[in-house]
N, C-alpha and C positions, 0 to 999 in steps of 0.2 A: 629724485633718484629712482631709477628703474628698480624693480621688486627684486631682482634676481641679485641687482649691486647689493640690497638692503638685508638679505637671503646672508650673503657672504658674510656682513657685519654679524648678523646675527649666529652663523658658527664661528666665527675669532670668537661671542663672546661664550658660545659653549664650550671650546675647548679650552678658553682660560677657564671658565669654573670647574671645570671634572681637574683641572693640576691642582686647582687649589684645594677643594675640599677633600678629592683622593690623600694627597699628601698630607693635610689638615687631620683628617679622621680614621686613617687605616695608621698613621702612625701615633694617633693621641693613647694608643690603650700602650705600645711600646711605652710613654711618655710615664703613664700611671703606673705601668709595673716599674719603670728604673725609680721615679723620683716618690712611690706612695708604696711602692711594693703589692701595688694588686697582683694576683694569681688567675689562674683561668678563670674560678668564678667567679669574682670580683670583674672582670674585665666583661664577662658575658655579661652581667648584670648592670653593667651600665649600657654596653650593644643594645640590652633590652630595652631599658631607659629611654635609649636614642630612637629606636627604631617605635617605641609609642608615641612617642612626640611625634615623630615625621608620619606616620599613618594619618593621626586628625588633622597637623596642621596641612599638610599636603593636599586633602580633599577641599580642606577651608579655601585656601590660598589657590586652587587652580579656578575656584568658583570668584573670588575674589577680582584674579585676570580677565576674567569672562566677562563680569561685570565693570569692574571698574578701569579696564584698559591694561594691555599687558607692558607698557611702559610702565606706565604709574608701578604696577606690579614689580617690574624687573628693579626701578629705582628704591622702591622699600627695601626688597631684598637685599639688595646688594650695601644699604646702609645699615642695616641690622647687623649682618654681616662683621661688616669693618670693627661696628662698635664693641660688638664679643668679641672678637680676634683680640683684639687691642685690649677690652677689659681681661681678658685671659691672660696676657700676655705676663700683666701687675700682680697677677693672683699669687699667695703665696699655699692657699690649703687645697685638697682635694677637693670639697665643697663649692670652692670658689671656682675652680676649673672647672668642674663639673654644670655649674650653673652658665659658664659662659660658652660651654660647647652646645647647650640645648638650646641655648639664644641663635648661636650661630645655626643650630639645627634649623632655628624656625625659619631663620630668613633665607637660608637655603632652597625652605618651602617654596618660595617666594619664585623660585631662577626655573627650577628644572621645568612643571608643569606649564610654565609660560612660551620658553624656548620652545619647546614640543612644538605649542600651538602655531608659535610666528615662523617656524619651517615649514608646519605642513600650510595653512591658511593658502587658501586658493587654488592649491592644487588639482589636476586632473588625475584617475587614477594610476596611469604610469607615471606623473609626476613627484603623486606622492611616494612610489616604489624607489624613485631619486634619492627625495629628501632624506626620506625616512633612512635612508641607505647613507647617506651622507653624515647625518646627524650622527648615526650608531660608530661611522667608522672613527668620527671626530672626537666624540667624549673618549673611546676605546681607548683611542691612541694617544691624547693626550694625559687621560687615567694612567692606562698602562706604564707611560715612562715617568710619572709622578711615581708611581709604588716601586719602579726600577730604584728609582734616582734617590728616591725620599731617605731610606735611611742613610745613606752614604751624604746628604744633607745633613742630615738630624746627628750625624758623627761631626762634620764637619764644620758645618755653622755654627751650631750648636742647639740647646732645646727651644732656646727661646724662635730661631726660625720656625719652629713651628706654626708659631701665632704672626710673624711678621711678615713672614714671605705669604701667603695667603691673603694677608691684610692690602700688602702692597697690589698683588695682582688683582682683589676683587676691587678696591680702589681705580683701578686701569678700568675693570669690567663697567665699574659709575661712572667715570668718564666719557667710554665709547656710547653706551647706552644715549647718554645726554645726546649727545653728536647724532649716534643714530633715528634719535626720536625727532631732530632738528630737519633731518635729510627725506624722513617719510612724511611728514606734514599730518601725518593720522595714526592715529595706533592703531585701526582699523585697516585690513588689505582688501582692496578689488575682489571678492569673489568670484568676479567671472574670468580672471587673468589663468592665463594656461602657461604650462611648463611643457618644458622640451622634454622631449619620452627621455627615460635614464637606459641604464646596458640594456635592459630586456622590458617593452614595453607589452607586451604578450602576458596579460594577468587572468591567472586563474579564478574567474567571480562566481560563487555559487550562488542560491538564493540567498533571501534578504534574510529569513529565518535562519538558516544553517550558518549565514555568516555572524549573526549576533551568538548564536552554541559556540562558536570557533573565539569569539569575542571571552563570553563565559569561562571556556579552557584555557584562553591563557589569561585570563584575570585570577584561575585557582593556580595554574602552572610557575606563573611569575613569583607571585611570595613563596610559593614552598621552593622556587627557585635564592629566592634571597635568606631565606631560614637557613641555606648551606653558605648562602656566601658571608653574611656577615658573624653567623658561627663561627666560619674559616678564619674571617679575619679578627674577631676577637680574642682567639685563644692561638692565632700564631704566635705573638712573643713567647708563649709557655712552648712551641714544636719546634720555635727557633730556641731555647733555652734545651730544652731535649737534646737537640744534635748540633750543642754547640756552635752555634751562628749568631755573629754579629750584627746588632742591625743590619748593617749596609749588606752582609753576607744573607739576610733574611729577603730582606728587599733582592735582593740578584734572583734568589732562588724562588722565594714567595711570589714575585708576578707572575711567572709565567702562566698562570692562568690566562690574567688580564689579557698578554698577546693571543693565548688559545685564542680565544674572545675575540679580541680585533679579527684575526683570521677568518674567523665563522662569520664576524657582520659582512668581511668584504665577500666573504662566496656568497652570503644570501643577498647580499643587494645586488650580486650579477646575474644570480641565477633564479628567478620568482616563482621556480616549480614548485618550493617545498609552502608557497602560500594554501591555506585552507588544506592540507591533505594532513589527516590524523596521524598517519605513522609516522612520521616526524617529529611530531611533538611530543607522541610516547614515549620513543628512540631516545629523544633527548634526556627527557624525565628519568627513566630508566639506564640512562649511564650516567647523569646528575647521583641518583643514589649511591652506584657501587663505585664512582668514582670517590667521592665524601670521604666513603668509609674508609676506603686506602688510604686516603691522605692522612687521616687523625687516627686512625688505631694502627698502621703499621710504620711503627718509627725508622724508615730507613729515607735515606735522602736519593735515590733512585727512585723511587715509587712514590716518592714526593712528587719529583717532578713529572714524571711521567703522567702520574694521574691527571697531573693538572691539566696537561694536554686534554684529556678527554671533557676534564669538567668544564674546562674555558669554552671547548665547541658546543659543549649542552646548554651551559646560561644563555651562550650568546644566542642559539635557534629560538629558548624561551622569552628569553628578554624582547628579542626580536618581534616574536610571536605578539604579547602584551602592547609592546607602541606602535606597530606597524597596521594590528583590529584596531586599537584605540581611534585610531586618527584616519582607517577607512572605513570605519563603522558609522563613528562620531558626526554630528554634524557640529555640535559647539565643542569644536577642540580644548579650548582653556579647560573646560570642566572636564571632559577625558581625559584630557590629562595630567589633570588633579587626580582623577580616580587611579591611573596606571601609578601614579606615585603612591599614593595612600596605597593600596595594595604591597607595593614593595615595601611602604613602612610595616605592614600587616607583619611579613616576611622576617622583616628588621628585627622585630620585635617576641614575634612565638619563635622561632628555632632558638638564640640567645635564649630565652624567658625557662623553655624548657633544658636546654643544658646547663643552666645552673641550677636549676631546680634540682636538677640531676645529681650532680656534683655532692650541691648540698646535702641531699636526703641520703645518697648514696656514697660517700666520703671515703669510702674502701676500695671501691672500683675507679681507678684511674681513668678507665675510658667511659666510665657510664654515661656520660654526657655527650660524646660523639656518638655511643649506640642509644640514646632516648631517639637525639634528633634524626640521624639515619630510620628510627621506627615511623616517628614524624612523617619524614619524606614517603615514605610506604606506604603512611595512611592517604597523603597526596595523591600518590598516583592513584589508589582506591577511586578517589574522589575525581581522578581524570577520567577513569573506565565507565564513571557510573555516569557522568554527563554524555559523554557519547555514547552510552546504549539509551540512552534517554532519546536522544537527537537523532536517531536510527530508527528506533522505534514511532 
């Protein structure tokens, strides 16, 4: 089977996993506050939980691909997987769920850094400007309408779809994998195979040095980028509780980030100006913050939404930024992009970590915990200015 056919298998099965686990884990902390009664910090504190777990296992597991084949890789995962889903599904105490979500964490390890590498592998540089481009629009979009759709599910089906629908589709995802690994005869691709230039095959390449500092800034930019998003998403049941929204009414209003996000991956994969140029990545960083902040300290459902526009376009340039160096920087992609994922669990794990901590110490202040992490993000960017006067100097 030609590389480019095998290319296409391989996004059907990234855009079933971003349905699955999106809806799987943006709506498991709704799941804890209805059936265990978690509260904001209780919910942060498991975000935390999850986002340490996914930091080590992710680095393990993209070095794991590298080595031991990103098939063998994708088939682990994807049977971990099933087996939490399903063990979770039997669970009756929080303990129990809780154990079978960080299972499912780990073999999640297992899908994302793998995927990375079998779209980019072989590429030329405007090829990988494609892929990369491709991959981002894929997860987006099919994230996105998992957090649309998910509560109006999770109303509808009921809780236990939670664990089921997930189950069923990474099931699919085992399937096609088998099939796909039957069709390439290697887990290994052609390195010298070339891809057809994508919209704009005109790539800005600096030197070899500046391009690993650019590499550097968004391996710091991406987690303090996820420190906002999975904050965001662990204490929305408590902002959809605030302004009275129903799941399904949460989910309508809560994604629109995610399409922000789709939005920005589809301009940056047409347009490769903003590759290597620093004012873009600040731009971004610096409306990641003051968008944050609107969303969790001003309780209006106007400026919910609104923000979110801004924040969807800022993750998506940093996200962007992180696997797009990862994988043109990289020469063994599996292990880049283990590292791009472990950074996000990085991310996963300190914004959460610190806003309960917040919470906790600070139990008077309602908002102390969206103003700790918003400090956070501030020391972030510190930490972006100081690598590029470095890289200048």
């Amino acid at each position: 089977m030609p590389q480019r056919r095998l290319k296409t298998g391989y996004f059907a099965l990234e855009g079933l996993n971003s349905f699955a686990v999106t809806y799987f884990f943006y709506y498991f902390y709704f799941f804890m506050q209805s059936r265990y009664g978690f509260g904001d910090k209780a919910n942060l504190a498991l975000a935390a939980l999850n986002g340490f777990v996914y930091m080590f296992a992710a680095w393990w597991a993209g070095r794991f691909a590298q080595r031991s084949g990103y098939f063998t890789a994708l088939k682990l995962g994807f049977a971990v997987m099933i087996v939490a889903l399903l063990a979770g599904a039997r669970q009756d105490s929080a303990a129990g769920h809780i154990v079978a979500m960080l299972a499912t964490v780990v073999g999640m390890c297992f899908t994302w850094p793998t995927l990375e590498a079998l779209v980019s592998e072989g590429e030329t540089p405007a090829g990988l400007q494609r892929m990369v481009g491709v991959y981002n629009v894929v997860w987006a979009a099919t994230g996105a309408l998992a957090y649309f759709t998910g509560g109006a599910m999770l109303e509808k089906l009921g809780v236990k779809s939670l664990f089921y629908v997930p189950a069923v589709i990474v099931s699919a995802q085992l399937a096609l994998t088998f099939w796909l690994q039957s069709r390439a005869g290697s887990v290994r691709h052609d390195a010298n195979s070339n891809s057809a230039a994508g919209p704009a095959a005109d790539i800005h390449r600096p030197s070899r040095v500046k391009a690993k500092a650019f590499l550097r800034m968004a391996w710091v930019a991406n987690p303090f980028a996820y420190v906002a998003i999975n904050t965001l998403v662990a204490v929305m049941p408590g902002v959809a509780a605030r302004l009275g929204l129903t799941p399904m009414l949460a989910g309508f209003c809560g994604s629109v980030w995610c399409f922000a996000r789709l939005g920005a991956f589809v301009a940056l994969w047409f347009w490769p100006g903003w590759h290597y140029r620093f004012r873009w990545l600040l731009t971004a960083f610096a409306t990641l913050i003051g968008a944050f902040a609107l969303i969790l300290l001003v309780p209006n459902l106007a400026v919910l939404v609104v923000a979110q526009l801004f924040f969807g376009g800022a993750v998506g340039l940093i996200y962007y930024s992180s696997l797009f160096y990862s994988m043109d920087v990289g020469e063994t992609k599996g292990e880049h992009g283990g590292i791009h994922e472990a950074v996000i669990g990085l991310g996963n794990f300190a914004g959460p970590a610190v806003g309960a901590a917040s919470l906790h110490f600070l139990p008077q202040y309602a908002g102390s915990g969206a103003a700790a992490v918003s400090l956070l993000l501030l020391a972030g960017l510190g930490v972006l200015l100081a690598i590029w006067h470095t890289t200048k100097t």
